[in-house]
N, C-alpha and C positions, 0 to 999 in steps of 0.2 A: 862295699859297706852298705848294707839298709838304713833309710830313709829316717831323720830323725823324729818323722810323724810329727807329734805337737811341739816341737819346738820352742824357743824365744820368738823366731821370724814367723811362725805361724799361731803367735797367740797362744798358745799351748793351755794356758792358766790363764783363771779368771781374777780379774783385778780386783779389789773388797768392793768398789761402787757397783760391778756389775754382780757382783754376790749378792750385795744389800737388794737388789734393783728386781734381781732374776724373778721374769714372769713365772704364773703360774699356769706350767702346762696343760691345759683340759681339753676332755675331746672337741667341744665346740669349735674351741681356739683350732685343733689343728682340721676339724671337719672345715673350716670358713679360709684355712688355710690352701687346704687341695682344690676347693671351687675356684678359685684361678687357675689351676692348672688343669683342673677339666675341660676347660675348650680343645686342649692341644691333649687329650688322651690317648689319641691315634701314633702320635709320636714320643710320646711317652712310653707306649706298649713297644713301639720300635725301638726306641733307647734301652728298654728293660731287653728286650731278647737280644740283644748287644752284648750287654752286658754280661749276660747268662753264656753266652758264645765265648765274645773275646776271653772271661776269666776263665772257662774250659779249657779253649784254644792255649792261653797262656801257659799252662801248665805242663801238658803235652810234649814239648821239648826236653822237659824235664824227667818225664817219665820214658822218651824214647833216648836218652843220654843211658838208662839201664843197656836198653837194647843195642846200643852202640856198642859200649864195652864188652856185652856178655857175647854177643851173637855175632857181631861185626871184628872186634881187635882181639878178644881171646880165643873165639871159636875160625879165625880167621879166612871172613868169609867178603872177598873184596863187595862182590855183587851185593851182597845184603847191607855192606857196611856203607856203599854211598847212594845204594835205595833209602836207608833208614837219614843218612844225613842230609837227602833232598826232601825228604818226606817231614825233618826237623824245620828245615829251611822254610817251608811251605806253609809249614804250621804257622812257625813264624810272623811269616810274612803276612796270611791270611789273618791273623791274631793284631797286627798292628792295625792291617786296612779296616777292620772291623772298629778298632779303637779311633780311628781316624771319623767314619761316619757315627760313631757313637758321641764323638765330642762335637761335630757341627749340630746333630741335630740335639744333643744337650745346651749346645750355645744359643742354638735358634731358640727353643721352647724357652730358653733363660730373657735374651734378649726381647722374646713377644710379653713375658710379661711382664718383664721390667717397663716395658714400654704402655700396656694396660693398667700398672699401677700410675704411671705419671700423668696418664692422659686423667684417668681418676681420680688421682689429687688434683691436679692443676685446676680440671673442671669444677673439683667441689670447693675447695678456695678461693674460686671464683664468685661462690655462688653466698661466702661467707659475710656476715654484716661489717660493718668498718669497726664496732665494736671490737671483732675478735681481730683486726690487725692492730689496732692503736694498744689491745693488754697483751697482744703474743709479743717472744722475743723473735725479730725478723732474723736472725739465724738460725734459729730453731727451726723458721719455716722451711726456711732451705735448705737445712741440713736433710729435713726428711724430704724434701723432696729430690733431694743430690745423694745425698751417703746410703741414706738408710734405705732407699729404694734400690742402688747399685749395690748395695749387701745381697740384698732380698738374691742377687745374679750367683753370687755366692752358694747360695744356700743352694738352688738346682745343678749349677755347674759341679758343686764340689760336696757338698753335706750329704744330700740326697744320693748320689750316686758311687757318693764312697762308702756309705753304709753298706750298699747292694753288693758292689763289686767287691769287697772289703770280705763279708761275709761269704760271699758264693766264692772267693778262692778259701778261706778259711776252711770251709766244709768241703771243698773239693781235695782241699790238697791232705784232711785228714782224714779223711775217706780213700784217699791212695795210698798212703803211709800204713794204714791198718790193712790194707789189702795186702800190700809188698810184705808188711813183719808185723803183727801186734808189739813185740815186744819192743822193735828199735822206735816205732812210731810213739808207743808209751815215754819212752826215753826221750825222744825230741817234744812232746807235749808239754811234758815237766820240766823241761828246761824253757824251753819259751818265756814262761811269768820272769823269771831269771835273767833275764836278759832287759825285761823293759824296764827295772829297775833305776839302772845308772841312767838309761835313758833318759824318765823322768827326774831324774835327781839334778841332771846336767842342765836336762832344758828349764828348768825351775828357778835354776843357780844364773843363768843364759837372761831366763828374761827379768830376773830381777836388776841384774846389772844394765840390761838395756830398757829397764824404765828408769830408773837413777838415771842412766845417760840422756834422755828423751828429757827430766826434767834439768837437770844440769844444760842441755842446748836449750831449752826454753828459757831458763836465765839469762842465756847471753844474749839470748836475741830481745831479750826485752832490755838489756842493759844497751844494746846497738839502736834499738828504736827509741829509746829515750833517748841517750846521748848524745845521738850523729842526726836527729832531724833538725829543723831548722830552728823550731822554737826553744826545745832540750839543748843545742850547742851556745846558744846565747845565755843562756841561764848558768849555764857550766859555766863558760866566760865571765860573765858578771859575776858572781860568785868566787870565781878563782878556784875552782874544784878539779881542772884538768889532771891533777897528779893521784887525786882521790878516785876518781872516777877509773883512770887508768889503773890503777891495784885492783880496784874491784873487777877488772874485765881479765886482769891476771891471772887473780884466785882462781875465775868460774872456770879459765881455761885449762888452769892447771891439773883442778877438779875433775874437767871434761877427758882429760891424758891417761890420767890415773885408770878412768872410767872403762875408756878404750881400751888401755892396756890387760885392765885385767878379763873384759867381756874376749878380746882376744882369748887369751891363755886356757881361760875355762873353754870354751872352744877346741884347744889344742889337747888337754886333757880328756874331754869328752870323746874329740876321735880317738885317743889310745886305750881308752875305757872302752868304747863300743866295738875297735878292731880287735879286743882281749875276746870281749865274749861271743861275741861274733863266732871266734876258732872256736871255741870251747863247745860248744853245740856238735857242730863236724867231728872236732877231736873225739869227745861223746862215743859217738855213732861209731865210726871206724873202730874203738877198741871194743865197745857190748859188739856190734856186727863183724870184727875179728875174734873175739873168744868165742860166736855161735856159732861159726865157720870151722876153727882150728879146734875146738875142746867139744863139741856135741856134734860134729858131723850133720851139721845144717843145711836144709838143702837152699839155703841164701847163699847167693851168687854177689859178686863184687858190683857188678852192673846195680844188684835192687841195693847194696848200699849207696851208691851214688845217686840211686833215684831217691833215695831217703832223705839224705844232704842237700841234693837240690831243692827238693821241695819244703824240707828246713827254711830253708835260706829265704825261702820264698813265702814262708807264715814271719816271719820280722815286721815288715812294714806295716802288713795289713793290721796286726796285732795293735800297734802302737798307734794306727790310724783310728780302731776302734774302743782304744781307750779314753783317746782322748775328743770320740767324737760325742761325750756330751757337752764337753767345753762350747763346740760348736753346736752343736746344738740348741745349747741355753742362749749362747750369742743371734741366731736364726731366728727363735720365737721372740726374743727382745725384742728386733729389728721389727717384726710382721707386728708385734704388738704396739709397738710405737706408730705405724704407719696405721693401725684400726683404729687408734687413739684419736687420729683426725677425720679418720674418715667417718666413726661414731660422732664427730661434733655435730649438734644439730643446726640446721640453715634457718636463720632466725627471721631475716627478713627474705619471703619467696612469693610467687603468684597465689594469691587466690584461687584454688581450683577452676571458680565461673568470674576468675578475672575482667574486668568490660575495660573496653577499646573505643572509646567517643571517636566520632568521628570527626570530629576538631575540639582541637583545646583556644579557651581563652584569656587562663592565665588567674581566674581569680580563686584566692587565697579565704581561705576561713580557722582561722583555733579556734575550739568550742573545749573551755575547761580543760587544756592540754596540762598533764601532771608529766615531769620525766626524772627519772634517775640513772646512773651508771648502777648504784648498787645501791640497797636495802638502807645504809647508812646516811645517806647523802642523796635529801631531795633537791635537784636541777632549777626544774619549774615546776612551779604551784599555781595553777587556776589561771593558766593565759588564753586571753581572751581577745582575738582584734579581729579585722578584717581586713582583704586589700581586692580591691576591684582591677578588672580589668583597664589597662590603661594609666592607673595612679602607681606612686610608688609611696613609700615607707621609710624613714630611716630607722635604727635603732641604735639607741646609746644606751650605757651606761658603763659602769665599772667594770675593770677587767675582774672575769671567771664568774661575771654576776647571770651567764646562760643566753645572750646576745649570738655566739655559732651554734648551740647547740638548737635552737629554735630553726635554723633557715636549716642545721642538717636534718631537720624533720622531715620535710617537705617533699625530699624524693627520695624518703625512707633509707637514709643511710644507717638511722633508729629510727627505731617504733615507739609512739607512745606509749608510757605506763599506765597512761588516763587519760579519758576524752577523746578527743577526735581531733585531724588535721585534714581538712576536705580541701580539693584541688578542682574548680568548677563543679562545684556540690556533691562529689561525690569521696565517699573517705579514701585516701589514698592509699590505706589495705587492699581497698577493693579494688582497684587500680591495676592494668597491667604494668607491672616493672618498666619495660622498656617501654612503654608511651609515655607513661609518668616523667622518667628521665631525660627521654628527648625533647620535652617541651621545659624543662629546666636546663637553667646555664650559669654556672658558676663559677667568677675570679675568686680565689682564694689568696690570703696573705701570700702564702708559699705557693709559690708556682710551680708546675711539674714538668719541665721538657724532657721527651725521649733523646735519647743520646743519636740523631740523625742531622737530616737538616732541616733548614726553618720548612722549607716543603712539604718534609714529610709530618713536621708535629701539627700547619694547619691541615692537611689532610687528612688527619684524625678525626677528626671534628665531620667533614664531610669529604669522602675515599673522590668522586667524581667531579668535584669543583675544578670548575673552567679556568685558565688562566685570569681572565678578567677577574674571574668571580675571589680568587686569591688577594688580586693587584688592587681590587676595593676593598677587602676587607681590612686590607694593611692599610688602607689610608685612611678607613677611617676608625682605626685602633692606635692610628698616628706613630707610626711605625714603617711605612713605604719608604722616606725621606734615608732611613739608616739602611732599609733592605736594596733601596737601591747604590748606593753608595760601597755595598760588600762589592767585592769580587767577583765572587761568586753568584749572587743575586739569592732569590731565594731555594739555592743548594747550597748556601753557606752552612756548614757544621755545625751545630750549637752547642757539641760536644758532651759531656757526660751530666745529664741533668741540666743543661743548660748552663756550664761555669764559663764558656767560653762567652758569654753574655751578658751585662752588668743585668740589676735587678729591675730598672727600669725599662731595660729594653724585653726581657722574659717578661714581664708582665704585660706589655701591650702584644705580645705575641701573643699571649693568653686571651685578651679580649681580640684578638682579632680573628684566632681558635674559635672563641664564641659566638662572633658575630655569623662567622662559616655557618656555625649548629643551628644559629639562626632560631633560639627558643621563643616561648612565649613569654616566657617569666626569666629574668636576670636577676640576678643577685652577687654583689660583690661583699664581699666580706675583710673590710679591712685591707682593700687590694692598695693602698695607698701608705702605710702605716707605715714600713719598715722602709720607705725611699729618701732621697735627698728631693730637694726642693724643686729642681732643675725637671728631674725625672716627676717628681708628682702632679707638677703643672700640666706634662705632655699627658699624663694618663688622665689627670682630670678632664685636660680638654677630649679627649676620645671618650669619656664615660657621659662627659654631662650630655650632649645629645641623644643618647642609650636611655637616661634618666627620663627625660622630655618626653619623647615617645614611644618609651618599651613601659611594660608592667616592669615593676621594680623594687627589689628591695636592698638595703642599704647598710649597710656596715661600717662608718667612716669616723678620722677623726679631724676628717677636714670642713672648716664652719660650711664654705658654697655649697655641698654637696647636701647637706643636713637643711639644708635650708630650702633648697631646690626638692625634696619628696612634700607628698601634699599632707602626711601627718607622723610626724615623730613619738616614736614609743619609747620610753626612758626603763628600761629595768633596772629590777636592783634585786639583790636575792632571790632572783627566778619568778621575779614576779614583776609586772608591769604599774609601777607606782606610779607613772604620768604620761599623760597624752595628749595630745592636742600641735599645734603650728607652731613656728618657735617665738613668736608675738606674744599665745596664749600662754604659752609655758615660760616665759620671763618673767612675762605680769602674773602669776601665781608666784613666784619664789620660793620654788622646792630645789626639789633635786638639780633639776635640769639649769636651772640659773645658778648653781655652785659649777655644775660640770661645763656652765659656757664661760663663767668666770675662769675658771683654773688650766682649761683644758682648749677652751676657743678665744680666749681673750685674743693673747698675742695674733694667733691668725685671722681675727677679724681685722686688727691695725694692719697685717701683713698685705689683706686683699685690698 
């Protein structure tokens, strides 16, 4: 039986979102398309003469199965008869080993650039502002960088090369048929569209049922992941819903049965449909190529009708391959245009062409009229204006979302300002190389980030060649030694996936102790104390406040010591800096700052 080509299993049909969806194909698009595969043209041109071969090669069998019958079993001639069957054998055989190096080096040319595209994203994602991570969906990211780029393997392994192949038997084997009969080759032509018919009717009928069943199994398994986790089966209990829940998981299943059954059946119908017409083609041939024989004294031989039939048999697949190859098709450009989608994004924050590279940094800080927004609707900061010298540090308060992170993420250009200037030792940090800029910044953030390794490996992030000693001090004085030594394991203890293997207090002195490794000019903690228990925040205080003392500094806290310990406090409030001064100065005024130490520091000034 021939191949059911586009199928249910192979996608066959476009679903309405990729109809709605489907790119528009233009030359550009597909000329920007082949410049990836131009590095590898040399095997490309090898793949194509492959192709051009094996689908010749292929056929040949086919057309010495005449010579068998006519010249070897009716003409009965043994010597010719298993010269022509080793000579079939060989074809053969030559025709698969052709197919064999036509699909490595199809896989290889697939696989290099599959591999070119990733290295190419990954790199330019890399090079993306934090902007575009915090408004993208992070499966999105990875979807193109996982699915959509392993399509892309697709499209060379299997799109590209079944077009070729597909087409060059198609015109081979109608080009032998017209040779052997014009007349029976007209008759197998005509019949062919006839055939792909039920084909598409089946595989249509095929994948409709197996997207109803694809949604029917995503029901249940959303009905299992709510249910049966830990937080969904307490709820179900408390509630008293166990009998409810249970019918509902009934229905989907029953649903799913039904589903099954009948994506079966159409299945079992579809092969008795396609073995019907299948015969019908052959049947065909044999009676027009027995009435040219028996009723006009033709000079066709039984042999060129069996070359006819073979080679029938042998336009089925390719046929149905190239009907349904713009399905594939339209699927291919989707893919490469979704992946150009990112790779068009433009890199917002990059080097200065004539970048400069001081040859020390020391830390000191300038806003001159810094304006910022996320978007057009919604100004950040308006008109902030401070300074911070080497050696002093800064706090900053005020209300939450009043633009207190979004000022220190200026500073090693995670954004760029809308307005003004933010200079890093007098020089605008545009102009700034990137990587000097950010090595001489060090930042705790609320949310800490450990790679899923061990404590070893996250401070050696920080700096790859840190001595053991140079480790064993930083943990002590990130106040963190006292647990590191106490693991098991010492510092190869796991910290597991993001750090959950860790309470919060502990990933967070890991974090300063990360930092003190990088060893910047300028620290900045932001809020690194805010979401802890009292026990833990005391140990991180005591490891920041010496950092505060003698590092340049700036300050994100909602703890009173720490606020009090920088040499001048900035109170924002709507993106703007409403009060400054020591916290002596700013009581005895009774603004902002004396409501936020009433409401906000009271209890912890009685607490210390």
């Amino acid at each position: 039986m021939p191949p059911m080509g586009g199928g249910p299993m192979g996608r066959g049909y476009l679903t309405e979102e990729e109809k709605a969806n489907a790119p528009k194909v233009t030359w550009p698009l597909v000329k920007r398309i082949f410049s990836y595969l131009l590095p590898y043209w040399k095997q490309l041109a090898v793949v194509l003469a492959c192709i051009v071969v094996s689908s010749i090669l292929g056929l040949l069998p086919s057309v010495l199965t005449g010579r068998i019958i006519d010249e070897g079993l009716i003409g009965q001639n043994l010597r010719m008869l298993i010269i022509l069957i080793v000579a079939s054998l060989g074809v053969s055989l030559g025709s698969n080993l052709i197919g064999v190096a036509e699909s490595y080096l199809n896989n290889w040319i697939a696989q290099h650039l599959s591999f070119d595209l990733r290295n190419k994203m990954y790199g330019h994602l890399q090079k993306m502002s934090q902007g575009f991570f915090t408004s993208s969906n992070q499966g999105d990211i990875i979807t193109r960088m996982t699915s959509d780029i392993s399509g892309v393997e697709r499209v060379v392994t299997i799109t590209f090369t079944s077009i070729l192949s597909n087409s060059i038997t198609l015109i081979c084997a109608v080009v032998i048929m017209y040779r052997e009969n014009w007349i029976l080759a007209t008759v197998g032509v005509l019949i062919i569209p006839l055939f792909t018919i039920p084909t598409r009717w089946a595989g249509k009928t095929r994948w409709t049922l197996t997207r109803e069943a694809q949604e029917c199994n995503d029901e249940i398994n959303g009905i299992l992941n709510e249910t049966l986790s830990v937080s969904g089966q307490l709820l179900v209990k408390l509630f008293g819903k166990e009998e409810h829940e249970y019918n509902r998981y009934v229905d989907a299943n029953r649903k799913m049965i039904g589903l099954h059954i009948k994506e079966s059946m159409a299945g079992r119908w579809f092969i008795v449909v396609i073995n019907t017409f299948s015969s019908v083609g052959p049947m065909l041939l044999y009676l027009v190529g027995g009435i040219l024989i028996m009723k006009y004294d033709s000079t066709l031989t039984v042999g060129d009708i069996s070359v006819l039939v073979a080679l029938l048999g042998r336009m089925y697949g390719p046929v149905n391959s190239l009907l349904n190859i713009q399905v594939e098709w339209i699927r291919s450009m989707a893919l490469f245009t979704r992946i150009f989608e990112y790779f068009d994004m433009p890199v917002e924050i990059q080097n200065a062409p004539d970048a400069v590279v001081p040859a020390t940094a020391n830390g000191n800080v300038v806003f001159k009229n810094v304006q910022f927004s996320y978007n057009p609707e919604r100004q950040i900061l308006k008109n902030v204006n401070f300074e911070l010298k080497s050696g002093n540090s800064i706090a900053i308060v005020g209300p939450s979302g009043s633009g207190k992170s979004t000022i220190i993420n200026l500073i090693p250009r995670l954004y760029d300002v809308c307005g003004g200037e933010v200079t890093f030792d007098g020089i605008d940090v545009r102009k700034l190389d990137l990587e000097f800029l950010r090595r001489n910044i060090g930042i705790v953030s609320q949310e800490t980030y450990l790679f899923n390794g061990t404590i070893r490996e996250n401070l050696l992030y920080a700096k790859p060649d840190a001595t053991e000693e140079e480790l064993i001090e930083a943990c002590k004085k990130a106040n963190i030694y006292d647990f590191v030594q106490n693991q098991e394991q010492g510092l190869d203890t796991m910290v597991g996936n993001r750090g959950l293997k860790l309470s919060g207090g502990e990933k967070q002195r890991i974090s300063i102790a990360r930092i003190l490794l990088k060893d910047p000019v300028l620290f900045i903690f932001d809020e690194a104390t805010s979401a802890l228990d009292s026990i833990s925040e005391k140990k991180i205080q005591e490891a920041i406040d010496p950092i505060i003392h003698s590092r340049t500094s700036i300050l994100i806290a909602h703890r009173l010591s720490t606020i009090l310990a920088a040499d001048e406090i900035l109170v924002i409030k709507d993106g703007e800096i409403a009060e400054r001064g020591t916290h002596t100065e700013l009581l005895d005024d009774g603004g902002i700052y004396q409501e936020l130490y009433e409401t906000q520091f009271g209890k912890a000034l009685v607490q210390e």
